[in-house]
C-alpha positions in Angstrom: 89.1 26.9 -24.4 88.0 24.8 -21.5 91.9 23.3 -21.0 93.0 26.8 -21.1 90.5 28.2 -18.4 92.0 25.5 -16.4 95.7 26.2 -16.7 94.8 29.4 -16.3 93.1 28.7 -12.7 96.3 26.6 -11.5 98.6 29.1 -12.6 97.2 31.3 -10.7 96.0 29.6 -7.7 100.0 28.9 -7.0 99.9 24.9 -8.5 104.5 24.7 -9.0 104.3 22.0 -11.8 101.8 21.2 -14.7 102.4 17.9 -17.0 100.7 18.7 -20.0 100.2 15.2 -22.4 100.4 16.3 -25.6 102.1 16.2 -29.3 100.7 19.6 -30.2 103.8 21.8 -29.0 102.5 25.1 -31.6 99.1 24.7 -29.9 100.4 24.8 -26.4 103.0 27.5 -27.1 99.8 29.7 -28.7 97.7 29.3 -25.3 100.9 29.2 -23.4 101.1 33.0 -25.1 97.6 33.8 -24.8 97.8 33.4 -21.0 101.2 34.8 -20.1 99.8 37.6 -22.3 96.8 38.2 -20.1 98.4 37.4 -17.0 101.2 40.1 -17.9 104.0 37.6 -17.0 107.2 36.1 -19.0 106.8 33.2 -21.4 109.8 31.2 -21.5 110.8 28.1 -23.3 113.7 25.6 -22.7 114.6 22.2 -24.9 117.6 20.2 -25.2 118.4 21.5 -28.6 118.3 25.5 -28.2 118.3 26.3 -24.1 116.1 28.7 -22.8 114.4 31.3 -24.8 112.1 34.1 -24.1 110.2 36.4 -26.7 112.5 35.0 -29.5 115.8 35.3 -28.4 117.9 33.1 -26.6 118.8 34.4 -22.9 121.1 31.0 -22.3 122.1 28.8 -24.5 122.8 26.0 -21.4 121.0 22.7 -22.8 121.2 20.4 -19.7 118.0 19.8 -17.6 119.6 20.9 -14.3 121.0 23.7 -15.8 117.1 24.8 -17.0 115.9 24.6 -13.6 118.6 26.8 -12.3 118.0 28.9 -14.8 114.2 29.3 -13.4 115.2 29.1 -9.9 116.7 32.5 -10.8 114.0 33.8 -12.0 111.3 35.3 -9.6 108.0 35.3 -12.1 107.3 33.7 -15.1 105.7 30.1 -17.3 108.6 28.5 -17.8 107.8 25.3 -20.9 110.0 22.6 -20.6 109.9 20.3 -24.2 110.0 16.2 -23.9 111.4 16.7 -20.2 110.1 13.3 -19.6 113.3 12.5 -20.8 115.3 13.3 -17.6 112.8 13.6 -14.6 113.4 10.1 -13.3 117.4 11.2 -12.5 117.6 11.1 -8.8 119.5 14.9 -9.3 116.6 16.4 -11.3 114.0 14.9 -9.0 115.6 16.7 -6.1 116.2 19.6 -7.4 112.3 19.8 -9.0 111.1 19.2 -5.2 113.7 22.0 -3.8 112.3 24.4 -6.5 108.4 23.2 -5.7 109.2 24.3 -2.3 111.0 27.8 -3.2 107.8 28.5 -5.5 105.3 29.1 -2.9 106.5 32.8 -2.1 107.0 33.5 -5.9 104.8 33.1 -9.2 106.5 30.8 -11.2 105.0 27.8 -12.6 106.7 25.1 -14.7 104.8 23.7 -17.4 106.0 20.3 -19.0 105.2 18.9 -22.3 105.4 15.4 -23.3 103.4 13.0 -25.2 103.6 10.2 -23.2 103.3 10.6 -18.6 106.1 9.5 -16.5 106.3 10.7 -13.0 108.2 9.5 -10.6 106.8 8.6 -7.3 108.7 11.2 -5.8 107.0 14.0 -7.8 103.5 12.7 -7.8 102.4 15.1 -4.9 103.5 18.1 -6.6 102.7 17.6 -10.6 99.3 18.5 -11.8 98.2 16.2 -14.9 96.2 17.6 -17.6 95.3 15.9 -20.9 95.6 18.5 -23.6 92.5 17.0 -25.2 92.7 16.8 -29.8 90.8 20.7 -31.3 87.3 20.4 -30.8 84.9 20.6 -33.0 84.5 24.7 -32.9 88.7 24.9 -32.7 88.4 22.0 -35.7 85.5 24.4 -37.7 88.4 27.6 -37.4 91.0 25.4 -38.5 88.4 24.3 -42.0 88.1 28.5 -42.1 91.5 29.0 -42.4 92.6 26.7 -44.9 89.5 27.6 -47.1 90.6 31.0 -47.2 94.4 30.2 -47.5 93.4 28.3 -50.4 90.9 31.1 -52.0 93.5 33.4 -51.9 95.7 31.1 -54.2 92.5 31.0 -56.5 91.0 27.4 -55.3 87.7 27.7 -54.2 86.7 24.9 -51.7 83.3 23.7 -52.3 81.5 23.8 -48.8 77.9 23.2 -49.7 75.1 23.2 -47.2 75.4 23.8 -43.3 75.3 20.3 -42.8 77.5 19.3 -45.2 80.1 21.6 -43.4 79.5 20.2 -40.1 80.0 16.5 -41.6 83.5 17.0 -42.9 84.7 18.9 -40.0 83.7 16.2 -37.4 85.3 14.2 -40.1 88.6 15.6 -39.1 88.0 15.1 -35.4 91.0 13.1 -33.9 93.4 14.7 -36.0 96.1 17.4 -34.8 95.4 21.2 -35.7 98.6 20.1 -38.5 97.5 16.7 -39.2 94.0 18.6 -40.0 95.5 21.4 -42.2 98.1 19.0 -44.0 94.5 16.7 -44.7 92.7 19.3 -45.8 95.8 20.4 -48.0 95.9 17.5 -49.7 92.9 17.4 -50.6 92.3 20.6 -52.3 95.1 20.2 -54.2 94.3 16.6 -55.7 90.8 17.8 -56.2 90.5 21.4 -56.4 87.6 21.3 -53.9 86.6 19.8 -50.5 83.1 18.3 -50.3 81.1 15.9 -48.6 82.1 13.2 -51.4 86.0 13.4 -49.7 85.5 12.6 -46.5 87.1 9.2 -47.6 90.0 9.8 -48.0 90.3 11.7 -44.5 89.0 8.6 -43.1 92.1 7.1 -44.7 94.2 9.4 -43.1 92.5 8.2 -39.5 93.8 5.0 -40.3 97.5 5.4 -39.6 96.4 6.8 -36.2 94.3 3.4 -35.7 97.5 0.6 -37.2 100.0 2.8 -34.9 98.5 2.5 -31.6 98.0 -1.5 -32.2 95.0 -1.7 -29.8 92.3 -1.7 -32.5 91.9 -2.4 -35.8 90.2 -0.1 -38.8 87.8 -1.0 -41.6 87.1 0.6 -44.6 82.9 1.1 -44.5 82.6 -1.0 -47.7 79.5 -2.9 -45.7 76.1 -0.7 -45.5 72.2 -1.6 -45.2 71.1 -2.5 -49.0 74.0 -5.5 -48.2 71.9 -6.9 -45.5 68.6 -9.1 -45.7 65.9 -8.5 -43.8 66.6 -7.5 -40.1 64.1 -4.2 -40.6 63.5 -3.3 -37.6 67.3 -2.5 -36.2 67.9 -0.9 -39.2 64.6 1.5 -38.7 65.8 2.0 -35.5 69.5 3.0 -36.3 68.7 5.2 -39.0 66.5 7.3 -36.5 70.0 7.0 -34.9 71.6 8.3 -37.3 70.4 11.6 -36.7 71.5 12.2 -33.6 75.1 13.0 -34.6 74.0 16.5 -36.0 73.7 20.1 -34.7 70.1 19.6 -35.5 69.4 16.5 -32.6 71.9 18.7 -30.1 70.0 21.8 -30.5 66.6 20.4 -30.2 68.2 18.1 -26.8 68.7 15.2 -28.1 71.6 13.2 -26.4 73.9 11.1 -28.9 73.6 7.1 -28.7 75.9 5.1 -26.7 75.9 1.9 -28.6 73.9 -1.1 -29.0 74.1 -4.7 -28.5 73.7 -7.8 -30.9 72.6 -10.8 -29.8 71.5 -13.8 -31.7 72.7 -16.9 -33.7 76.2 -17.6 -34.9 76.1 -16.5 -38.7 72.9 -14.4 -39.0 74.4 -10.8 -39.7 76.0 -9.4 -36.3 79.6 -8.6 -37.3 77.7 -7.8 -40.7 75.5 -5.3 -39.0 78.3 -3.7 -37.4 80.5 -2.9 -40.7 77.3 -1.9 -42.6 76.5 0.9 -39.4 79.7 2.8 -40.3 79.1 2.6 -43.7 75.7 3.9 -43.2 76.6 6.5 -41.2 80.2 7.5 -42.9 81.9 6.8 -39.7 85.1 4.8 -39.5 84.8 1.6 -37.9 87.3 0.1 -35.1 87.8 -3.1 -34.2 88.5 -3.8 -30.5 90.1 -7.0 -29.8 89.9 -7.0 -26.1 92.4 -9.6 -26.1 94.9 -7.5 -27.1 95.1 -5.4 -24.3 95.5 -8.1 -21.3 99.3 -7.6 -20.1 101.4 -9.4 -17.9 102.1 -6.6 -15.3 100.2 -5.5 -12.7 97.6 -2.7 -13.7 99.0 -3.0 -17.4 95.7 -4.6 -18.9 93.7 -1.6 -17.3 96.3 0.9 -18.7 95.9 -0.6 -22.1 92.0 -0.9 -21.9 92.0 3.2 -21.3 94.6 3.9 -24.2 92.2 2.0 -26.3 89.5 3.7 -25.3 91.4 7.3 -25.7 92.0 6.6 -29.3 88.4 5.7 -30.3 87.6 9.1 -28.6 90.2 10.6 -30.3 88.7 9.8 -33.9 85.3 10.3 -32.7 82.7 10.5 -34.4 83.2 6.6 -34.5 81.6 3.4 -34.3 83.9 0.6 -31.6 83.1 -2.8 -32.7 83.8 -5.2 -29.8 83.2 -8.9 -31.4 81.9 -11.6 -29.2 82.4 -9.8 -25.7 81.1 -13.0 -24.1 84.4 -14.2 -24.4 86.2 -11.5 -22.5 84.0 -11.2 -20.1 82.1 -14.6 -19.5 84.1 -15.3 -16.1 82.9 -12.2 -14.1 79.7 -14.2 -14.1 81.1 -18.0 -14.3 83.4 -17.5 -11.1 86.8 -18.2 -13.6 87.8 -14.6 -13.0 91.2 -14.0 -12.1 90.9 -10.2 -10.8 92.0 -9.0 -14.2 88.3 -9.7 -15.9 87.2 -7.5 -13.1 89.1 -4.7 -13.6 88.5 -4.3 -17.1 85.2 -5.0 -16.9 84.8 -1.9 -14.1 87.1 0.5 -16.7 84.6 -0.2 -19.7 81.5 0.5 -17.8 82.9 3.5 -15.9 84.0 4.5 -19.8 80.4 3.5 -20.9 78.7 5.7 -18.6 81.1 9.2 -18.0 82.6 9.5 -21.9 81.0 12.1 -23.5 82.5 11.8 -27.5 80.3 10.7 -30.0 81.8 7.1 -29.8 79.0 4.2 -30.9 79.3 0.5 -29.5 78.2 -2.1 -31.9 78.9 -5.2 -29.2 78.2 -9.0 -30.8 77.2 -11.6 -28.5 76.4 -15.3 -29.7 75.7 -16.3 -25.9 74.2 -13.5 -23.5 73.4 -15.6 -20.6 77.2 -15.5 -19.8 77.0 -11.7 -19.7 77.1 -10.0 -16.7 73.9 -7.9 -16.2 75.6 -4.8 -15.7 77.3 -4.4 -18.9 73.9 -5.4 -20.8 72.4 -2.5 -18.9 75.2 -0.1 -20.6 73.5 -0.5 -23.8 70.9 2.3 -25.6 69.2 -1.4 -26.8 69.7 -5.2 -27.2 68.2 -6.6 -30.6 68.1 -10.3 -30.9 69.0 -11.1 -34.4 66.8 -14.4 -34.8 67.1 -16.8 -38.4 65.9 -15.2 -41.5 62.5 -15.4 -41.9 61.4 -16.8 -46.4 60.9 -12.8 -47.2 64.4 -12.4 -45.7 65.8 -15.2 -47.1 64.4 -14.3 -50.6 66.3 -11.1 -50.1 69.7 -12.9 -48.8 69.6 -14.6 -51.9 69.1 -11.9 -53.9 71.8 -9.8 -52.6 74.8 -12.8 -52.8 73.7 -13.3 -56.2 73.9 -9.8 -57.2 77.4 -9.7 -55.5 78.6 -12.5 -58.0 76.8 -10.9 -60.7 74.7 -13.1 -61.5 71.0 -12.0 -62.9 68.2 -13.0 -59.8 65.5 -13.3 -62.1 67.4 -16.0 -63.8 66.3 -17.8 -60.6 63.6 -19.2 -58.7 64.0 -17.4 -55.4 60.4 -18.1 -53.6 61.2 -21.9 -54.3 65.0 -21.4 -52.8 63.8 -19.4 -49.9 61.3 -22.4 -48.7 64.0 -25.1 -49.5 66.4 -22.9 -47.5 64.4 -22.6 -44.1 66.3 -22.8 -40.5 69.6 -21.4 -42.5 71.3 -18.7 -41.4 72.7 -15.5 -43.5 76.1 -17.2 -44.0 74.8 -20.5 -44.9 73.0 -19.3 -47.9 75.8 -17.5 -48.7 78.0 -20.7 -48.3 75.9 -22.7 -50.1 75.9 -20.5 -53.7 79.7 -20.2 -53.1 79.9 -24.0 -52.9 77.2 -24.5 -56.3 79.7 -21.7 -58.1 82.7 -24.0 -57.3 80.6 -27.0 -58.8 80.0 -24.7 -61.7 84.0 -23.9 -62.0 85.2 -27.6 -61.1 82.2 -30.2 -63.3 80.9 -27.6 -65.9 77.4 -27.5 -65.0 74.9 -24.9 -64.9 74.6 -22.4 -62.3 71.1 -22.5 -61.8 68.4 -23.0 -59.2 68.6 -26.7 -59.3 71.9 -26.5 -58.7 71.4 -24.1 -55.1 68.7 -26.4 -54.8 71.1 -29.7 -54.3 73.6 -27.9 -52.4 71.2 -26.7 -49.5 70.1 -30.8 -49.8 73.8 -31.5 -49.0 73.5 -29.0 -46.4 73.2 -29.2 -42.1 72.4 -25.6 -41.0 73.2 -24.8 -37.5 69.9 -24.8 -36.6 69.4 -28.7 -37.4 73.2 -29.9 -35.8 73.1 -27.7 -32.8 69.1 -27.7 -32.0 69.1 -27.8 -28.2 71.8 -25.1 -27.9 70.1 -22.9 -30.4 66.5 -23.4 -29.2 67.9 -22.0 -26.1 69.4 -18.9 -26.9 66.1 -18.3 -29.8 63.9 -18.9 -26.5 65.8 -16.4 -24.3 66.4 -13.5 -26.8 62.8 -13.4 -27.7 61.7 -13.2 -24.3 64.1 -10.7 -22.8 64.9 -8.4 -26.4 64.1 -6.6 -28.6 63.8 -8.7 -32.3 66.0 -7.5 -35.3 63.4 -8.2 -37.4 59.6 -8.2 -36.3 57.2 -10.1 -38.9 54.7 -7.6 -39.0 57.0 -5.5 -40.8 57.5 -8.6 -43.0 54.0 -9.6 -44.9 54.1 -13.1 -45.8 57.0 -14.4 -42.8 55.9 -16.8 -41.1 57.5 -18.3 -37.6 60.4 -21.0 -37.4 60.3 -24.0 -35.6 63.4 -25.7 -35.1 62.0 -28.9 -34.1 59.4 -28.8 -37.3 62.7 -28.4 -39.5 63.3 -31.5 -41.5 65.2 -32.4 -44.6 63.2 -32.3 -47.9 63.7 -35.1 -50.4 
């Protein structure tokens, strides 16, 4: 509603030429209507294929671009849509005779409206084009759209299961990102493979989002296959996101509450970041991207920038989401270092300008192994930091638990206290390493997969924490002082505190 207010204004505050970026052609024809409607004026409609037509029937069947615009030049009022006219507005005849027109309009009310899903304006026309983003439905446009495929389909006898007010709410945001067609094709499908449409499908919409994600080539999707019960220990981020959680309803806007931004994860290499960040959108039934900042750096001028925002469009336009941005030290480390080229720079200044204006339900789960290369300003950005520290023995009791459960295995086959003990100053992924590594010895010299057996491969073992000491001891020393922990011992009875330098190998 807002986008047509808008057109609405320039149309009628005299503005010659709106660019409207868009692949929803029925949508903007229906506003188009709505407006030329209300403002009692023509609606016409010109593409390559049919000429120029107005209120069904075609008043010229001339196809060529300059014969469109001399069609409209002859025309004293009117909305004149021109289809994929991106096509032919960098011909040196068409730009001229776009500026003649521009000129002619100001003692008339016409106003040319292009439609395109991609911009190109030439420098020519860049003083007299108006560029609006016709934004994805919304989520009211996206609730009408669930209303009328639900009754389409009751009146063919299938009955879509809706459920509870909040149940409703969750599969229409579910469907946020898609096209008002892509949404009623979705929806389509899945009332016809399962008779009904219900919390428990909103799956396979996700997988639908998907193709949106592989096409654009910026980011990457996951499947939520990750969530909390797959993570050991770290209680107190989890306590804290599922609060979160909450804020994504109708409930947390009505009573003021402003959705989260994102978080950042700092902490040792192999205790549970990326982990963290796969097991929040499986939590929360959001689909996960993967931004790999280094695919958007370019080799032109202003092309890196261009690619960060097209990234950064499409994670909005499958909002709600969760953007997982691994190890953003890397991209970013030389704003702070002095190895910036210019490029760092700029990107840097589009994702914090993003951070701080976007207003779609888009969650950051950044992963850090090395903050102190961070620029403060970008660490600011961030609802929290969480310092994910070692496991503490209650933790790693659980990590052990949960790997051996994954492999099917029967934990009370095993000694866990005595393997959590044996096990101190390893990481998440080291335990996980090291009953992967006593399965192969299992496979490969037919022995028993037992405790002893873990219990000889963490022997064999040099954690992190014991061949990088100094490195580590740092970065434990910093996050504990300056953020918040992922796990806090008092929520933990029995942990007790690490000390690197205490750890030593037991015989």
């Amino acid at each position: 509603m807002e986008t047509k207010k808008n057109i609405k204004l320039l149309i009628k505050s005299g503005y010659p030429v709106i660019y409207l970026i868009t692949w929803e052609e029925d949508r903007v024809m229906y506003m188009c209507s709505s407006i030329a409607e209300e403002m009692k004026k023509n609606l016409y409609l010109w593409t390559v294929t049919d000429g120029m037509i107005c209120a069904d029937k075609v008043i010229s069947s001339a196809k060529t671009p300059y014969c469109a615009l001399e069609l409209i030049e002859a025309k004293d009022d009117g909305i004149f849509i021109l289809r994929d006219f991106h096509h032919y507005i960098d011909d040196h005849i068409i730009k001229r005779k776009l500026r003649d027109l521009v000129i002619s309009f100001r003692n008339s009310s016409r106003t040319i409206i292009i439609t395109s899903p991609v911009m190109k304006i030439p420098v020519e026309l860049e003083k007299d084009i108006t560029v609006i983003d016709y934004k994805l439905p919304s989520l009211s446009e996206m609730d009408s759209i669930f209303s009328l495929v639900a009754d389409n389909f009751s009146s063919q006898g299938i009955n879509i299961s809706i459920g509870t007010a909040e149940e409703r709410e969750e599969i229409v945001k579910s469907l946020l990102g898609f096209s008002r067609r892509e949404a009623e094709q979705i929806l389509a499908k899945v009332a016809v493979m399962k008779g009904k449409i219900g919390t428990e499908h909103i799956e396979l919409i996700l997988e639908e989002k998907e193709q949106i994600i592989r096409k654009a080539g910026f980011l990457e999707f996951y499947p939520y296959l990750e969530h909390f019960s797959h993570i050991g220990g770290l209680n107190n981020l989890k306590k804290w996101l599922n609060k979160r959680a909450l804020a994504f309803t109708q409930k947390a806007r009505d009573f003021g509450l402003p959705e989260p931004k994102g978080i950042l994860l700092t902490g040792l290499p192999g205790c549970g970041k990326s982990l963290c960040a796969k097991a929040i959108a499986g939590q929360w039934k959001k689909p996960l991207l993967h931004f790999d900042l280094g695919r958007v750096l370019g080799g032109l001028v202003g092309e890196s920038e261009r690619n960060m925002r097209k990234a950064l469009k499409i994670a909005e336009s499958v909002a709600p989401s969760i953007l997982w941005i691994d190890e953003i030290e890397k991209a970013f480390s030389g704003v702070i270092d002095g190895g910036d080229s210019g490029v760092t720079s700029r990107l840097l200044g589009t994702l914090l300008t993003w951070m701080e204006e976007h207003e779609s339900p888009v969650f950051i789960v950044a992963t850090a192994n090395n903050i102190n290369i961070l620029p403060e300003e970008l660490i600011r950005r961030f609802d929290e930091v969480f310092f994910v520290d070692l496991p503490y023995q209650r933790e790693r009791e659980e990590i052990f638990r949960i790997h051996l459960s994954k492999r099917n295995r029967d934990t009370r086959d095993f000694n866990m206290e005595l393997l959590a003990q044996k096990s101190e100053g390893f990481s998440g992924s080291e335990i996980e390493q090291v009953i992967v590594s006593s399965i192969f010895d299992t496979l490969s010299d037919g022995v028993d997969f037992n405790s002893d057996l873990i219990l000889k491969n963490i022997k064999e073992t040099f954690p992190l924490s014991v061949s990088m000491k100094e490195r580590l001891d740092l970065l434990r020393k910093t996050g504990k002082e300056r953020f918040r922990l992922a796990s806090v011992e008092a929520d933990l009875p029995g942990f007790h505190e690490i000390n690197l330098g205490d750890i030593i190998k037991f015989s």
